[in-house]
C-alpha positions as protocol buffer text, in pm:
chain_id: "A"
residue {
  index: 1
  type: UNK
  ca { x: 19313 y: 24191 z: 21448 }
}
residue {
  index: 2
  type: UNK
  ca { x: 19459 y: 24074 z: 21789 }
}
residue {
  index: 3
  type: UNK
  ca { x: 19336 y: 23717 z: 21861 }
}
residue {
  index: 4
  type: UNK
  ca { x: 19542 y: 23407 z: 21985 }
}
residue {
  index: 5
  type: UNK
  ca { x: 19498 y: 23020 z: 21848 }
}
residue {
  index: 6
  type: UNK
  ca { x: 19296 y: 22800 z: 21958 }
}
residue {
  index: 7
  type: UNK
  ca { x: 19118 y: 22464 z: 21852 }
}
residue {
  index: 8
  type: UNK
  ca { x: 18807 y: 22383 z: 21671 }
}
residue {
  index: 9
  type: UNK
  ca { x: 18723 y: 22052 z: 21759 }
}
residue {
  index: 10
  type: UNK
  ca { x: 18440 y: 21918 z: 21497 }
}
residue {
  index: 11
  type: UNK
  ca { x: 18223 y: 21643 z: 21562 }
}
residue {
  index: 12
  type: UNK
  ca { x: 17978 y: 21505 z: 21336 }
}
residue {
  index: 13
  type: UNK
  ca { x: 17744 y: 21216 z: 21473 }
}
residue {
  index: 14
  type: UNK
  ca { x: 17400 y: 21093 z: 21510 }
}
residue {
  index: 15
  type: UNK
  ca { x: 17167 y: 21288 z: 21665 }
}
residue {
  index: 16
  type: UNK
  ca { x: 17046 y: 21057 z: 21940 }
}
residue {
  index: 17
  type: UNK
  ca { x: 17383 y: 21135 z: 22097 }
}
residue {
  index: 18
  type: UNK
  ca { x: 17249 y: 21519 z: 22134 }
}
residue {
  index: 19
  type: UNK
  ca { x: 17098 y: 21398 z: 22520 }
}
residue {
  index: 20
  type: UNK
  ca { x: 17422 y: 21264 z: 22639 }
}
residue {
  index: 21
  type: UNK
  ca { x: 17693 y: 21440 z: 22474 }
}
residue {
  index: 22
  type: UNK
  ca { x: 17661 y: 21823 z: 22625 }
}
residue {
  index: 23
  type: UNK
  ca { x: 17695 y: 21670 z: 22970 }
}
residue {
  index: 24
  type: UNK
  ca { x: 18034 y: 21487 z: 22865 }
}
residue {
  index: 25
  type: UNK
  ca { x: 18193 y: 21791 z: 22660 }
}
residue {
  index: 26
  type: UNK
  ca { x: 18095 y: 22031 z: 22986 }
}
residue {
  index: 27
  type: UNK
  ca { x: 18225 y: 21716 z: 23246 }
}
residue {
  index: 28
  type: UNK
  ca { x: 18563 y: 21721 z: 23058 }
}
residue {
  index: 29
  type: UNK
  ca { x: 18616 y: 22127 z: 22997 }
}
residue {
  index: 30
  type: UNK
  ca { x: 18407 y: 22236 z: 22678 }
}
residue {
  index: 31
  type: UNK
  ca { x: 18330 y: 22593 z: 22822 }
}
residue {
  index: 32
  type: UNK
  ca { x: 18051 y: 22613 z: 22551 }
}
residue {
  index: 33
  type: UNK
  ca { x: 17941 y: 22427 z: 22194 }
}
residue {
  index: 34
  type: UNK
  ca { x: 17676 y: 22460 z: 21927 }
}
residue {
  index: 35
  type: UNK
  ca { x: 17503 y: 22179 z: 21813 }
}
residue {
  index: 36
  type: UNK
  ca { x: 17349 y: 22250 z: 21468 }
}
residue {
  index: 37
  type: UNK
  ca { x: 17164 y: 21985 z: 21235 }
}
residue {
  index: 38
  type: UNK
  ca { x: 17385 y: 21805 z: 20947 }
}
residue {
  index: 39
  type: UNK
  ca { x: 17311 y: 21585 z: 20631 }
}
residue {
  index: 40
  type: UNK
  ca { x: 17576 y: 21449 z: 20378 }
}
residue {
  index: 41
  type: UNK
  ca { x: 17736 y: 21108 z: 20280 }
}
residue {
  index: 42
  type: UNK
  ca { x: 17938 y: 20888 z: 20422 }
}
residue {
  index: 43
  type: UNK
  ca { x: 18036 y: 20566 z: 20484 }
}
residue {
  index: 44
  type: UNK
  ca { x: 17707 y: 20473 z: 20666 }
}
residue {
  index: 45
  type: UNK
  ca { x: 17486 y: 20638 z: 20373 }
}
residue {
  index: 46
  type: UNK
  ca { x: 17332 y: 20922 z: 20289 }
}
residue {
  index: 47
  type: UNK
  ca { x: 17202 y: 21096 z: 20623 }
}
residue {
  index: 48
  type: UNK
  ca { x: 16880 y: 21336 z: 20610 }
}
residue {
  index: 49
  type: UNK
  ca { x: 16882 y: 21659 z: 20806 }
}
residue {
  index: 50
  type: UNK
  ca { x: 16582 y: 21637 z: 21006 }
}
residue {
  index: 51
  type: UNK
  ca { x: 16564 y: 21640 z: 21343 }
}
residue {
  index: 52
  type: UNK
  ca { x: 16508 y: 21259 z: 21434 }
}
residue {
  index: 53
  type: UNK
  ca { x: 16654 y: 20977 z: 21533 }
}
residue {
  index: 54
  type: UNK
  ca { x: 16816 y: 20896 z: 21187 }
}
residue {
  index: 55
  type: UNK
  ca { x: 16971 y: 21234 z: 21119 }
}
residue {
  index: 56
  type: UNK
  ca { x: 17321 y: 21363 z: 21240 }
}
residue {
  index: 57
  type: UNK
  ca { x: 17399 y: 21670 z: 21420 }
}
residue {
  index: 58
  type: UNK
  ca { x: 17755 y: 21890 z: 21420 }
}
residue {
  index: 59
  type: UNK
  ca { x: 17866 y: 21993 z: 21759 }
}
residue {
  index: 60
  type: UNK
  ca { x: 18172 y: 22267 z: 21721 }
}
residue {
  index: 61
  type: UNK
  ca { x: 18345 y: 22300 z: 22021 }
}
residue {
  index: 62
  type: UNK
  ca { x: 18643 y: 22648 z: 22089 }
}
residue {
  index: 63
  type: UNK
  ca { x: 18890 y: 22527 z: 22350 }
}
residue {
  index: 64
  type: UNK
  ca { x: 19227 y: 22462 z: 22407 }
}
residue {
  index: 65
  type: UNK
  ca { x: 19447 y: 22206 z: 22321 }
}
residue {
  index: 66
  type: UNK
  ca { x: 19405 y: 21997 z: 22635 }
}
residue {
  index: 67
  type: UNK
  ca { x: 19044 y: 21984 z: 22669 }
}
residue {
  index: 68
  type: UNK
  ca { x: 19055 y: 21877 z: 22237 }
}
residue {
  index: 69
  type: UNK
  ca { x: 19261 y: 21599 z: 22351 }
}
residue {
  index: 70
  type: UNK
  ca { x: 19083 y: 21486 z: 22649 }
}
residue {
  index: 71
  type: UNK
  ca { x: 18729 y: 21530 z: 22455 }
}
residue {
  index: 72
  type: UNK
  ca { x: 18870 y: 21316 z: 22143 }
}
residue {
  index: 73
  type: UNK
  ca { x: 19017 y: 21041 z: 22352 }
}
residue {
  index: 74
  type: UNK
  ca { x: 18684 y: 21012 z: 22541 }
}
residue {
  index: 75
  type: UNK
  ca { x: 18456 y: 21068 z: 22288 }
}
residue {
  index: 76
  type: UNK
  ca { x: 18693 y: 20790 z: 22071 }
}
residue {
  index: 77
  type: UNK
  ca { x: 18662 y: 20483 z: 22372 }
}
residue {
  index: 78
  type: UNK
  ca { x: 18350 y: 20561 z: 22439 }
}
residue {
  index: 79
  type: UNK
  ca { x: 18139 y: 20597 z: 22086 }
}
residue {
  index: 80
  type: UNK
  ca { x: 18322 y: 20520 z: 21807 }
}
residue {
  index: 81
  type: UNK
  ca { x: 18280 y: 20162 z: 21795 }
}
residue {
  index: 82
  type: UNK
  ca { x: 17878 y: 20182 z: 21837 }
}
residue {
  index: 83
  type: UNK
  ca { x: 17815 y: 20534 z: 21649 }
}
residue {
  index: 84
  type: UNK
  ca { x: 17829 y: 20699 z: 21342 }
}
residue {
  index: 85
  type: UNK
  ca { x: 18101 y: 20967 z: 21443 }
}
residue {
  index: 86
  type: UNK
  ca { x: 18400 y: 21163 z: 21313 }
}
residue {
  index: 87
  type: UNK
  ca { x: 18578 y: 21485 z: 21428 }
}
residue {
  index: 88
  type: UNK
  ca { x: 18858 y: 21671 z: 21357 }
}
residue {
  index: 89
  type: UNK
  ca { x: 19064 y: 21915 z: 21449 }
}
residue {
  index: 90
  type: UNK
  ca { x: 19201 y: 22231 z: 21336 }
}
residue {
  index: 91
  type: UNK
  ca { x: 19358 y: 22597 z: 21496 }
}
residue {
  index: 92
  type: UNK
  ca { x: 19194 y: 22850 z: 21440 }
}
residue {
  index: 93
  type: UNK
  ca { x: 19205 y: 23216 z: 21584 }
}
residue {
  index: 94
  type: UNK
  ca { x: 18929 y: 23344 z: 21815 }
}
residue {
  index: 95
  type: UNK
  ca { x: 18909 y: 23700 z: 21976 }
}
residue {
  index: 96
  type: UNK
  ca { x: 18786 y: 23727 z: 22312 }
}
residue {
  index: 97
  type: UNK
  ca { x: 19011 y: 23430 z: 22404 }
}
residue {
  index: 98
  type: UNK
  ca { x: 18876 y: 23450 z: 22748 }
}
residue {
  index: 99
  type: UNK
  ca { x: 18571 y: 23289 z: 22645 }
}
residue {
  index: 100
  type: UNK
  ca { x: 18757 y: 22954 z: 22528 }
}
């Protein structure tokens, strides 16, 4: 297998951010994402996985390590102190690097 590292940035958050946050990720380098539906437990409760405005959604983002960086320090000022959100980071190797 010939692939090269790059990062998986993870973001969990409520799913009312789904209408604002493709157009930031895109605006600062996210080449792509998937947004898929999440439920679990954290500090804010126990969060269902439907698709409404009480329910939290997983965006996965493939990119380098610049664009993780610039997406977690805006993401970080500009929704972390009014929404339910945490990401993290991890490398991970990805074939067709081109893509990300």
């Amino acid at each position: 297998m010939n692939g090269l590292t790059r990062k998986l940035l993870t973001i969990v958050t409520e799913s009312v951010l789904e209408r604002v946050l493709p157009e930031d990720l895109e605006r600062l380098g996210a080449r792509g994402f998937t947004i898929t539906e999440a439920r679990g437990k954290g500090s804010r409760g126990m969060r269902g996985g439907t698709w409404d405005e009480n329910s939290n959604i997983r965006i996965e983002i493939l990119c380098d390590t610049a664009t993780a960086e610039a997406l977690t320090a805006h993401l970080q000022k500009h929704y972390y102190d009014d929404y339910a959100m945490v990401m993290f980071v991890s490398d991970v190797t990805v074939l067709r690097s081109e893509k990300f």
